[in-house]
N, C-alpha and C positions, 0 to 999 in steps of 0.2 A: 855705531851698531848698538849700544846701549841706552840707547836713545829711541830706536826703532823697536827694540826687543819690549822693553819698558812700555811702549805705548800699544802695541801690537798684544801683550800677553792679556790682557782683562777680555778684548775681544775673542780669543782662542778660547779659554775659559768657559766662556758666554758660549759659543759653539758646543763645547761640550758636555752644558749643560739641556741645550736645547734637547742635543741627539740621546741625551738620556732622561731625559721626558719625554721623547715621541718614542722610545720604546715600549714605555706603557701601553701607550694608546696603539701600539701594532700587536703588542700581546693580547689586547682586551679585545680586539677587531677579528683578531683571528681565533678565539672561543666564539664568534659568535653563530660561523656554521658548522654546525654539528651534525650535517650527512655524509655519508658516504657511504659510495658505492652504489649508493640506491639514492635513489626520490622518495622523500620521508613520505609520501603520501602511497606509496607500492607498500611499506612495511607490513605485514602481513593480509597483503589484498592476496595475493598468489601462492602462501606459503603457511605453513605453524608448526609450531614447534609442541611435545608435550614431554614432561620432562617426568623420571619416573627414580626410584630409590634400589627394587630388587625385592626380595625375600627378606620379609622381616626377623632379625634373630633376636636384638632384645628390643624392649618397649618398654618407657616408663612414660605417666603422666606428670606434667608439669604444674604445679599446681601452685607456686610460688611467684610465678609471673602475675602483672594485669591480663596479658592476653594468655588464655589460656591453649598450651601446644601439649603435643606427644613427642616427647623425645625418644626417635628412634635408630637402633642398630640394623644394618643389613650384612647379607651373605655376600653384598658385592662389594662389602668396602665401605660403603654408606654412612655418614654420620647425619643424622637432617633432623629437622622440627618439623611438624605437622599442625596445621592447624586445627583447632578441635572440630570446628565448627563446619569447614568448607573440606578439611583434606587435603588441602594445596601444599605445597612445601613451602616453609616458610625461608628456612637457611639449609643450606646443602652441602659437605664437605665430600668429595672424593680421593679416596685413599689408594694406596698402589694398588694393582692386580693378583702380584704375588702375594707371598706368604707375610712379607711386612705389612702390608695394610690390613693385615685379618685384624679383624674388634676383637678382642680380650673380655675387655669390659665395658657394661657400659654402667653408668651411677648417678644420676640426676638429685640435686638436693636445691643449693640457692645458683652453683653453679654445675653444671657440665663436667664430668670427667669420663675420661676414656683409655684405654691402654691399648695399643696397636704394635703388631708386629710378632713378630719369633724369635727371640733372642738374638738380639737386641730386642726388646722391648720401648717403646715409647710411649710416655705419661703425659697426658695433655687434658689441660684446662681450659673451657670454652663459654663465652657469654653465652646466659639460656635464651634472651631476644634477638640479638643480633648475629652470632655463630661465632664471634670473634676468638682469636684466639689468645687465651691469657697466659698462660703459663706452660712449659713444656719441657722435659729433664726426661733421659733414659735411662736404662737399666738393664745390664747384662746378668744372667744367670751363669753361676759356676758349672754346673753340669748341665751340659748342654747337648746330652743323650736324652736325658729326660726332663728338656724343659716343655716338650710338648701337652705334658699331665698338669702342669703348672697351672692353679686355680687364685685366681683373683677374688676380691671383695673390698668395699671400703668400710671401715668404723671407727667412728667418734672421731673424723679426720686424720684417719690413717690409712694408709694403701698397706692392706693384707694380701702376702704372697706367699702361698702352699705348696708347697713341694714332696707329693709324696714318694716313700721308695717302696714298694708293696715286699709286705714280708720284711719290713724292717720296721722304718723309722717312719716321721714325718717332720719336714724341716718349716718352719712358717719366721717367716721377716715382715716386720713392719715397716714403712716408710713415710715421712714425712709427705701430704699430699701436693703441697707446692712448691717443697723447696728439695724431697725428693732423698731428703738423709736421712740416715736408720738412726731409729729409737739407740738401738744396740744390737749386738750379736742376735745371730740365728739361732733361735731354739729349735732345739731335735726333740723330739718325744716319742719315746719306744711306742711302737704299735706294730706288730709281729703279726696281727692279724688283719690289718687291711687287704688289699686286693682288686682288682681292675673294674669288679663292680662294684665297687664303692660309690658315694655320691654326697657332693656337696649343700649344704642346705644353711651356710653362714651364721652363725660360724660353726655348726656343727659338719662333724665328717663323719660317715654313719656308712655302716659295713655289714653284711651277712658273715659270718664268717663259723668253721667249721664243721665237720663232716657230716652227712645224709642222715638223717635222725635225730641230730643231736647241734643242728643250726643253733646259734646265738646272734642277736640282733645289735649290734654294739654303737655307742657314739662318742665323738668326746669334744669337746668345747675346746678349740685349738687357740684361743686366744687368751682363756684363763689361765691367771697364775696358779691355781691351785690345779691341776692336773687329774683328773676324775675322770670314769671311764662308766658309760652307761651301758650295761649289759644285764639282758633278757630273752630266756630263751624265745627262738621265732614263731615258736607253737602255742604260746602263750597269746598271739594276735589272728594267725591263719590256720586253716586245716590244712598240711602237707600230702602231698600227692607222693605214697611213695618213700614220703621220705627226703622229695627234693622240692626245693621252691627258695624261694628269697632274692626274687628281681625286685630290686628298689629302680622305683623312679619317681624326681623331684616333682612336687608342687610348681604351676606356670605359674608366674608374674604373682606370687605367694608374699604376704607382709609377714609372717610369722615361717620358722621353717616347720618345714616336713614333709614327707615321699609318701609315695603309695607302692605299698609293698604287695606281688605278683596282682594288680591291678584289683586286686579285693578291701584290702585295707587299707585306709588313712590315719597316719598316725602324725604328731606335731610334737614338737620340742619344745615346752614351756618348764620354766622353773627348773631347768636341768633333770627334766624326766620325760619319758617317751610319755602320749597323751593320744592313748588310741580314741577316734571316734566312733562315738554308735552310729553316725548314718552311713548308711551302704553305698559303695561304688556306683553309680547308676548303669554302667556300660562298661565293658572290657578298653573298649576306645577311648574312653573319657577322659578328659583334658579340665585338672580342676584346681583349685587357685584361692588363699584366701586371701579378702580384701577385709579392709577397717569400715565398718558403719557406726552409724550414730549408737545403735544400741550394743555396740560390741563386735567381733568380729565375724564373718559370714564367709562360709563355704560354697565356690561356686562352681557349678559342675557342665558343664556343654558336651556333648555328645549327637552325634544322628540317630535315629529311628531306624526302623528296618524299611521304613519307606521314604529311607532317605530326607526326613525331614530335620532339621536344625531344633535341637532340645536344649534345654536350660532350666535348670533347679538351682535355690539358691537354699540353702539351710543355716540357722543362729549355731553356731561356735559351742554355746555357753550352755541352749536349751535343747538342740536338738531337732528344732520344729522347724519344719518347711515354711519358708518365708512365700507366702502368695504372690504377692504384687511383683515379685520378679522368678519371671516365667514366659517362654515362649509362646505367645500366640499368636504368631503368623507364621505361614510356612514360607523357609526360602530354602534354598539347596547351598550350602557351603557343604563340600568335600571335608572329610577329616577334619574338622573344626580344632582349631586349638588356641585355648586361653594364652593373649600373649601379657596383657595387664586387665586390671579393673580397677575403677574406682566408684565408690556408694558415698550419697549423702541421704540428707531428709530436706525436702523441699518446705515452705511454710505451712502448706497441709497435712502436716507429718506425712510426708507419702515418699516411698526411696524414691531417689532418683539417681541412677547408675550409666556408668559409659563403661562397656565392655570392646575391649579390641583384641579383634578377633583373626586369625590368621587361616590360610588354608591350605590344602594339598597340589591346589593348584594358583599358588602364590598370590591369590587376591588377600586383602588384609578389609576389613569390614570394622565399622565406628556402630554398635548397636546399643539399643537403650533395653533398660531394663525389663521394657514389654517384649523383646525382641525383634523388635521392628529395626531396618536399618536406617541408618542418619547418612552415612556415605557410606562409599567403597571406592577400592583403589586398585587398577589393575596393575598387579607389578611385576606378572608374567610377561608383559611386552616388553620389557627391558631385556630378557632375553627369547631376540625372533633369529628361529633359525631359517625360515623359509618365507619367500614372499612372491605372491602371485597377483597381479593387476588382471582387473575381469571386466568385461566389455558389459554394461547397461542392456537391458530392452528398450525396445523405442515406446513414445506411448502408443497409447488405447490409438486416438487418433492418426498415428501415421501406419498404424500397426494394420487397421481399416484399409487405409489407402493402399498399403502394400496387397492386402487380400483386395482389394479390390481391382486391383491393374495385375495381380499376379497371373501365372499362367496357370493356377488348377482356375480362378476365375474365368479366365479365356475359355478353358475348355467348358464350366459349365453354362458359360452363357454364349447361347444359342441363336439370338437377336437382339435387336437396337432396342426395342420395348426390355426387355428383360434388365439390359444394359440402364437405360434409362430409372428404371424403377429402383436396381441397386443403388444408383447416385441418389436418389430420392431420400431413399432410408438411411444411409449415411451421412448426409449432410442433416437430416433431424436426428440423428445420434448426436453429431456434432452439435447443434444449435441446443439442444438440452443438458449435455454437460457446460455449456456454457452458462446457461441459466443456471444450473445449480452452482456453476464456481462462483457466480455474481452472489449468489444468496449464502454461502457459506465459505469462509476465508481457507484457499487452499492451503496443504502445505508446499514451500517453497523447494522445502530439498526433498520432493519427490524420485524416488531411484528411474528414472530413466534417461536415454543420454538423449546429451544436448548437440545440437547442431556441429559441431567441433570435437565431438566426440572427449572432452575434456575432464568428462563426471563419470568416473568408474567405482569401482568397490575393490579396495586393496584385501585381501586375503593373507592374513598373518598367521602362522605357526610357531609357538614360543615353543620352548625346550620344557616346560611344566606340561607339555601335552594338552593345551587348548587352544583353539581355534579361535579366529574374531574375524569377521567383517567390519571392514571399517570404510566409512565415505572419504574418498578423497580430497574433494574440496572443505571437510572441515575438520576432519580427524574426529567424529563421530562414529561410537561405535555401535552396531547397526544389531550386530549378533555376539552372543558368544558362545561355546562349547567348549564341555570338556572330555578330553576321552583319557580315562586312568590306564586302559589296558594300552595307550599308544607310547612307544617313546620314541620321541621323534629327533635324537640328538643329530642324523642324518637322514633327515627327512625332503623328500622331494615331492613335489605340487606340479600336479599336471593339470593343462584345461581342456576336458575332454569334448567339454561341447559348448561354444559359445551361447551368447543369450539372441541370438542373432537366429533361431529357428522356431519361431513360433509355432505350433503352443507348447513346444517342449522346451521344458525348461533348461538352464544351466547347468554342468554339471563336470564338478573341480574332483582329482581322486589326489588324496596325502598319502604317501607311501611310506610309512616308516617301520620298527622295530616292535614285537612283541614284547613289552613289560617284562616276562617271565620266561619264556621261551628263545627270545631270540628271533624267531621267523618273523617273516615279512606278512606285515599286516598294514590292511589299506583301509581308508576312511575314506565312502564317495558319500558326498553332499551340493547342494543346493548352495554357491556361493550370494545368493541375495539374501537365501532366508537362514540358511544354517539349517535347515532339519536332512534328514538321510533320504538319502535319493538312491534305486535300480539298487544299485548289490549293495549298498549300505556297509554295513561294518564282513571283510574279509580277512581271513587269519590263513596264511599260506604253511603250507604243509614243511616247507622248507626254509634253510638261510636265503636272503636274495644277494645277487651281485652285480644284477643291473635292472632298470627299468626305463622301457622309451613307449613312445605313442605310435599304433602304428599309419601306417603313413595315409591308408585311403579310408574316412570314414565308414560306417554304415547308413543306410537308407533314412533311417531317422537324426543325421546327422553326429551320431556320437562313435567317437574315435576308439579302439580298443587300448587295453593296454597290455605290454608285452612284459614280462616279468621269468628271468634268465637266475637259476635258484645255482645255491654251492653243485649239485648234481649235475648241471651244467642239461637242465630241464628248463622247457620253456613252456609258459602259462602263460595263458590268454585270457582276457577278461571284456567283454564273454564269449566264449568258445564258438557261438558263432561267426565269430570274425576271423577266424584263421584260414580261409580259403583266399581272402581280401590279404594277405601280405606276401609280399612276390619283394623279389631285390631289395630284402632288407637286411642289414649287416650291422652288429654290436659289438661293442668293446669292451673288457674289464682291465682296467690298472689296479693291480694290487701296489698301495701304500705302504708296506714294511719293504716288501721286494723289487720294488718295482720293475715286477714282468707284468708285460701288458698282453692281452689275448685279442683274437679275434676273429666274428662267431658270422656265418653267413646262417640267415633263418627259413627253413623250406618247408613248403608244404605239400606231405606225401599222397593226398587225398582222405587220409583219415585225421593225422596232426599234424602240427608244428614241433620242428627237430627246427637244432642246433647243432653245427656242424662247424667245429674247432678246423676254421682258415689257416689263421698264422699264430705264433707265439715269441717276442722278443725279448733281451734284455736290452734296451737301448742306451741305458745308463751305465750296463756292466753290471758284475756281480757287486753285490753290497750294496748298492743305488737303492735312495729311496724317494719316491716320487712325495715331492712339496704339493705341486699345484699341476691341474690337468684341466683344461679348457678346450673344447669343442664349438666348430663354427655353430654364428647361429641360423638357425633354418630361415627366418624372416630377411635375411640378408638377400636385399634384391639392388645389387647398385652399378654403374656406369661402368661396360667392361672394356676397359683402357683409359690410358693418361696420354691427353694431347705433347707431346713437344715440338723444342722451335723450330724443326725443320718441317714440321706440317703433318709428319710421321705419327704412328700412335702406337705405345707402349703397354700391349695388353696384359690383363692381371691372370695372375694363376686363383682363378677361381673354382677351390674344391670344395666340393660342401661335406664331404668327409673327413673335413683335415684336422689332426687333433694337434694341440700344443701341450705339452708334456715340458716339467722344469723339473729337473730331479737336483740332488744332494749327495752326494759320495766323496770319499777321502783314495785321493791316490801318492802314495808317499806318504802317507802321514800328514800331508795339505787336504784342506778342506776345496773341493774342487762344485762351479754347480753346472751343470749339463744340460743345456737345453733344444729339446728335441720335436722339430712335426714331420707327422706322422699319417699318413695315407691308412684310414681307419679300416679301410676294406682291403688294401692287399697288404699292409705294415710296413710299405716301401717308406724310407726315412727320405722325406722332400728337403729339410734343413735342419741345420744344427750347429750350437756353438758352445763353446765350454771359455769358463771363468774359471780364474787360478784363483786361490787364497778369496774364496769369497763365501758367503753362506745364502742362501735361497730362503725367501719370505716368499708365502705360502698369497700371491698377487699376480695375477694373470691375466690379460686379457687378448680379447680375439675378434676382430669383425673385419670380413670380405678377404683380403690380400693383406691382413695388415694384424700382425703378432706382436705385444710386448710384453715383458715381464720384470719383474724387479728381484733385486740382491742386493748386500749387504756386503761394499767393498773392505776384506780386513784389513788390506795394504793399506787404506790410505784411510780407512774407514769414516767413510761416506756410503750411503745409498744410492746407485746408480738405478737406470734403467735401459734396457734394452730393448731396443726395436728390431722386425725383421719386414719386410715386402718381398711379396714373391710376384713373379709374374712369368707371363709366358716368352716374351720377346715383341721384338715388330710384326711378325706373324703369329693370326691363331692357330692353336693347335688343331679346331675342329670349326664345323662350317659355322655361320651366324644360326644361331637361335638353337642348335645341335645342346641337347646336356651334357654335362660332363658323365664321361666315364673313367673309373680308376682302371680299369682293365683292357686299356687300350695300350700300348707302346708309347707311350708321351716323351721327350725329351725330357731333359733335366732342368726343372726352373731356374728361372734368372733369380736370385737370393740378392736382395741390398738388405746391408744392416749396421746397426749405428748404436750407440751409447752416449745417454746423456746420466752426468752429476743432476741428484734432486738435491737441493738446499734445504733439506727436511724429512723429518719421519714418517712416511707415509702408515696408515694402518689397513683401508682399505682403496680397492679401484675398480674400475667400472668403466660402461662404455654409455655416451648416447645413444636413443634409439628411436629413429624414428620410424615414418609408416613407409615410406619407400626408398628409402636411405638414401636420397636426394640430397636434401641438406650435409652438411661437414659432419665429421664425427668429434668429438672433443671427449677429449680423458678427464674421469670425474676424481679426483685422490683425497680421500679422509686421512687428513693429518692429525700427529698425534694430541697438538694444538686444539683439536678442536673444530677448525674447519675444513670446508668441503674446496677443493681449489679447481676449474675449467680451465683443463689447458685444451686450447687447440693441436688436432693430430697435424699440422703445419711445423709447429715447432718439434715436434717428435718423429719426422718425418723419416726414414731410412738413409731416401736420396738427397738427405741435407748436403750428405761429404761429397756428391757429385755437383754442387752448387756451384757454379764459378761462371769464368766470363765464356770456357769451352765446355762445360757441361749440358747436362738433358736437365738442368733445373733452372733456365733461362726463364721458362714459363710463370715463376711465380713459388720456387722453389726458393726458402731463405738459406742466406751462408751458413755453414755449420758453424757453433759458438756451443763449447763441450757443458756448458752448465745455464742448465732451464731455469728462466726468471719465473718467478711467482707474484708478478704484482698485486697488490690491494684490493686494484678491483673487478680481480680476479676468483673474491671467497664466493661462492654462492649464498653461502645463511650469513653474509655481511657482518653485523658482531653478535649472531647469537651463537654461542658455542655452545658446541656439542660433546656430552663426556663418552667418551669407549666408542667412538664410533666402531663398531663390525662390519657392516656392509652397507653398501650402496645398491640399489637396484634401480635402473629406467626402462621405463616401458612405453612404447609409439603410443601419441594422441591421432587425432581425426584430421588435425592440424598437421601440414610436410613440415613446416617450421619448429613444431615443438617437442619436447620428449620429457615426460616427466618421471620424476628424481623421489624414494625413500630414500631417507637413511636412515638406517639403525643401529641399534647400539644400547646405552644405559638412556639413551633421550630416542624419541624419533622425530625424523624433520623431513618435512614435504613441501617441495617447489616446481618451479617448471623453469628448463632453461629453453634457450634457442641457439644454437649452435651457429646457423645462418642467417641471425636475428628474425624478427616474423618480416618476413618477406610475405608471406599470404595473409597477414591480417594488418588491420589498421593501427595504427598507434593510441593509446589511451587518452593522448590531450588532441587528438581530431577534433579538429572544428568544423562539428558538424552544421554549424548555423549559419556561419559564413560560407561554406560549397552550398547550401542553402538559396540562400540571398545571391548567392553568382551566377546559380543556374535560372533561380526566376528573372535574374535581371538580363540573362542570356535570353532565355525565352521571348522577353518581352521587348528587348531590343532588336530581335530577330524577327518577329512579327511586327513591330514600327517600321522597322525598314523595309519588308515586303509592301506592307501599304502605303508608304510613301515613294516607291520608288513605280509602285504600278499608278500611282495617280500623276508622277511625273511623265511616265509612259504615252500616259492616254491624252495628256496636255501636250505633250509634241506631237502626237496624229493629229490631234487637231488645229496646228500651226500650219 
């Protein structure tokens, strides 16, 4: 045996050296495909992504780098670079939602520093090129009542933290900025006369303080050892109205401190002395800022005109004199203008040369030069869309002809063949002369009209800043924008009252949302191609609203009314000639704190429209408050029954009134969620299910026969979802092609319902949608991950748990398996991730196969799925050249053989 062992081991050896060299070469082989889930050549053929920051809160320019960026803070968390040049983001952090990821600070020097959070606080150091993150140390404040006052700043590489107690004291701590340990104790420094308007201007801390007549203007340098307190009285800078005045507000994106005091004076803190300026305020609005130039420091001031025009004065520091060369001369419209930094130099022709970044009211941010001209802009309104409408193209010029020409007012006016004939004449030379003109001048390609497949629409967005965008969906071009200040749309709804599909009238979207100041319901009707105001233009309703729908049968000119249901429980029409035109129509209000839900039939007496309180429930019980409320949808047109294996068929309860309602209530002291549909027109409760120990996410969906919702298992905690089907039974309840009515005596639906475990955080969900709901429906879920995941309604199916070998799901029905896989390649946006997804929207193409997908969120992202793959289009690697060459070669083999076989014909006649 030691003989065998002895000669046997150097070969084993050898063996095992081999197998640990060919694992190289399996590791190196398998980097070397790097697709998934996709065909690297689809990568943004069908799809794009555009990625956005928020509401800019601080800004500093970078000027320490080669490439030069703007380092910026946002209102959503944002920490990013910009680039100067293009705009684009260069690096991008995203921080929590809550209150810890709020920006503190932001302070740019060789590197990045930032302070995030609320007590806890978190101190973090970040490469200025690449975002990296270098250092990071927190910090808790003792009083933690008032660390919300808590003011930051950095000097001489120190983290400065201010703690004021108004009417006392003020505590300020120093901190090491990278290793995050205090110099020493917290100094307190009496100040008895601080107070909540106060305002920071680093390091000074500067106060109005004292009674109507007899103000003083105070400040003190909170970093000096020697403790000195600047005080003057306030009448020594402004005329007092009264007696009263003394609103400080800080300097924007300011290199020196100082405030402008009740928007009249400027004053700066040099040499530890107040340093009022002589030049004037130019505007009560004005947003002003000093920057460093070459010849010393400069005042810069931006404001709007009365005609709404974008102003800009620049004044010297030192001399007082308006500086020419930087001054607005071109007119653009930015809302509320507000200086967020500047930076000035001198060019080689001594001439300034300045980058002003500029912010607005309706969260665009603008890169301008010191002529005022813009360099870019950045919409960063879209980051927050609360509403989203897909809108149907006009056909062209040319088929638009052909329609008027085959239409029926055509028919009626043409009288004869001759007539008939002479239209074709002139339309085919319309034709044939835009043709000649496309040849001699290069058209544009993405001309707004749809395409054969109907696949090129105009998405319609609604951000929560109250402006408007058209935007193309095949490129994510934005086409239009608007802004409307009097709108707030934080629940805002988009109706499409008149397709583009009625020539020559045009389109026409109406936005429902909130009065600014009032409250009442106010509506924006526009032109979704072009963005200007269309028929009733801007409406401000007399009242609060509590519901709004379209009614059901347009008018003559194709456009549909709208119906609008106020707190009085008054119903308004828009326009008032349409209320003779709504007969059986029925509204619903769920109020959200209580969840009771109402229910309103609408009648027309021959002079108005009333609203007549039907029903009124609590479904949820008292204390119940409604999460999520979902409504079938009206384009719901699909297959009414389910084959099974006995040959039988299992028709669906198809209500087009039927609402989904998920409420939240505590019984016992357990947090319990309630989920209820609900027959909109009589309030009869069709089904229902309740969850113990769980909590309700505000996620719902609903199309045909088929309910699901989601919650938050605490027992076990995990995220389930919830399925429900309803149906009628083996028999219908009403004859073939009969509508549904709620107000018939119907039996009680057949209910299957089922729960599956999700393996993940969902944030939002969504349904497919196509044109004739033909195709499968598939659930779209924005995980919190990032991506978008296609599950098939198969796997979520009700009648899973009826699956077996004696079940009704022999047909094609899977076994039930309580927890839903997410395969890979299953993400829709494959690895581009998405931050804060909010919602999903799809809307039917031209195409049965297709339904295309927003998502929105802090990014938006646009795709097309297919649910039932394209079954009606061809695949993208058809080979068109070979069906080509098979057909000619068919044609030409088919005619050889006809003549060769009739010449063999005629050679045996004559044998």
């Amino acid at each position: 045996m030691g003989v065998l062992s002895n000669k046997f081991k150097p070969n084993f050896l050898g063996l095992l050296k081999f197998i640990n060299s060919m694992n190289w070469f399996i590791v190196f082989f398998s980097l070397i495909n790097l697709s998934m889930c996709i065909y690297e050549d689809q990568i943004g053929k069908f799809d794009w992504r555009q990625t956005y920051i928020g509401r800019i809160k601080f800004a500093q320019f970078d000027t320490v780098s080669t490439a030069k960026k703007i380092i910026v803070a946002t209102e959503e968390n944002v920490l990013a670079a910009l680039n100067m040049k293009t705009g684009q983001v260069v690096w991008r952090h995203v921080f929590e939602t809550a209150s810890s990821g709020n920006i503190q600070l932001l302070h740019v020097a060789d590197k990045v520093t930032s302070v995030t959070g609320s007590n806890p606080y978190l101190v973090r150091g970040w490469d200025t090129n690449t975002g990296i993150l270098l250092w990071e140390w927190s910090l808790t404040l003792q009083d933690d009542y008032r660390a919300e006052y808590a003011e930051w700043w950095v000097q001489n590489g120190m983290l400065v933290n201010l703690l004021p107690f108004f009417g006392s004291h003020l505590e300020v701590s120093m901190y090491n900025l990278v290793s995050g340990s205090n110099r020493g104790s917290t100094s307190k420094l009496p100040a008895q006369w601080t107070n909540e308007g106060c305002v920071l201007t680093a390091p000074y801390y500067s106060c109005v303080s004292g009674s109507a007549g007899s103000q003083l203007l105070l400040s003190l340098d909170v970093t000096s050892k020697a403790v000195q307190i600047l005080s003057k009285p306030l009448s020594d800078f402004i005329n007092l109205n009264n007696g009263v005045g003394g609103e400080l507000r800080e300097l924007d994106g300011s290199s020196i401190p100082g405030f402008i005091v009740d928007n009249k004076k400027i004053i700066l803190l040099r040499n530890n002395k107040f340093e009022p300026l002589s030049v004037e305020v130019s505007d009560s609005t004005v947003s002003a800022g000093v920057v460093d130039g070459v010849e010393g420091p400069m005042l810069l001031q931006i404001w709007n005109e009365e005609n709404k025009a974008f102003s800009l004065r620049a004044h010297s520091i030192e001399t007082g004199k308006v500086i020419p060369e930087i001054s607005s001369t071109e007119k653009v419209n930015i809302p509320e203008p507000d200086l967020l930094a500047g930076m000035c130099s001198k060019s080689g022709r001594e001439q300034h040369v300045c980058r002003l970044l500029v912010g607005a009211a309706d969260d665009a941010v603008h890169l301008m030069q010191q002529a005022g001209r813009t360099l870019w802009s950045r919409q960063e309104a879209l980051a927050n869309v609360v509403a989203v409408e897909f809108v149907d193209l006009p056909v062209s010029d040319t088929d638009a002809e052909l329609e008027t020409e085959f239409g029926k007012e055509a028919a009626k006016e043409t009288s004869s063949v001759w007539s008939a004939f002479t239209r074709r004449l002139y339309t085919q030379y319309q034709q044939l002369t835009k043709l000649a003109s496309g040849l001699d001048s290069a058209e544009d390609s993405a001309e707004l009209v749809r395409d054969y497949f109907n696949l090129h629409k105009v998405i319609m967005l609604v951000t929560q800043a109250g402006k408007i965008f058209g935007m193309d969906n095949l490129s994510g071009r934005i086409l239009w924008e608007r802004y409307e200040a009097e709108l707030n749309s934080a629940a805002a709804l988009v109706f499409t009252r008149r397709a583009a599909r009625h020539p020559p009238a045009d389109a026409v979207v109406s936005v429902i949302g909130k009065h600014v100041d009032t409250g009442n319901g106010y509506i924006v009707t526009l032109d979704p191609l072009t963005g200007s105001l269309v028929e009733e233009g801007r409406y401000a309703a007399s009242a609060r609203l509590r519901q709004a729908t379209l009614a059901p049968a347009p008018l003559a000119t194709g456009l549909r009314a709208l119906l609008l249901l106020d707190e009085d429980d008054a119903v308004q029409v828009i326009p008032h000639s349409a209320a003779p035109l709504v007969e059986n129509m029925y509204m619903y209000v769920a109020e959200k704190e209580t969840g009771k839900v109402e229910g309103f039939a609408l009648r027309y007496n021959g002079k108005e429209l009333t609203a007549v309180r039907t029903w009124s429930s609590l479904p949820g019980g008292a204390g119940a408050r409604v999460v999520a409320a979902v409504a079938a949808r009206a384009a719901d047109v699909r297959s009414p029954g389910r084959a099974l294996p006995d040959r039988s068929v299992l028709y669906k309860y198809t209500n087009p009134a039927l609402l989904l309602l998920v409420l939240q209530r505590k019984d016992r002291g357990a947090d319990e969620v309630v989920s209820v549909a609900l027959d909109g027109v009589t309030g009869a409760v069709v089904a229902g299910a309740t969850h113990r120990r769980a909590s309700a996410l505000p996620l719902a969906v609903h199309a045909d026969n088929c309910l699901a919702y989601l919650y938050r298992n605490d027992k076990h905690r995990r995220v389930e979802i919830a399925t429900m089907e309803l149906y009628e039974g083996p028999t219908r309840w009403s004859s073939p092609g009969a509508p549904f009515s709620s107000w018939e005596e119907w039996r009680a639906a057949s209910v299957r319902r089922a729960a599956y475990v999700l393996p993940a955080t969902p944030t939002t969900a969504a349904l497919t949608h196509t044109r004739r709901q033909i195709a499968d429906t598939h659930l779209l879920l924005g995980l919190s991950t990032g991506s978008i995941v296609e599950l098939p309604w198969a796997l979520l199916e009700a009648r899973r748990l009826g699956a077996g070998p004696a079940g009704e799901g022999m047909e094609g029905t899977l076994p039930y398996t309580p927890e839903l896989p997410l395969p890979a390649d299953a993400a829709v946006n494959y690895n581009r991730t998405l931050e804060r997804l909010a919602a999903i929207h799809a809307a039917p193409a031209g195409l049965e196969s297709t339904s295309l997908v927003l998502a929105t969120g802090l990014d938006l992202y646009y795709t097309r799925v297919a649910p039932s793959k394209t079954f009606d289009l061809l695949k993208d690697d058809f080979d068109y050249y070979l069906i080509t060459i098979v057909l000619i070669a068919l044609l030409v083999a088919t005619y050889s053989t006809k003549y060769f076989a009739s010449r063999k014909m005629l050679k045996q006649a004559w044998k």
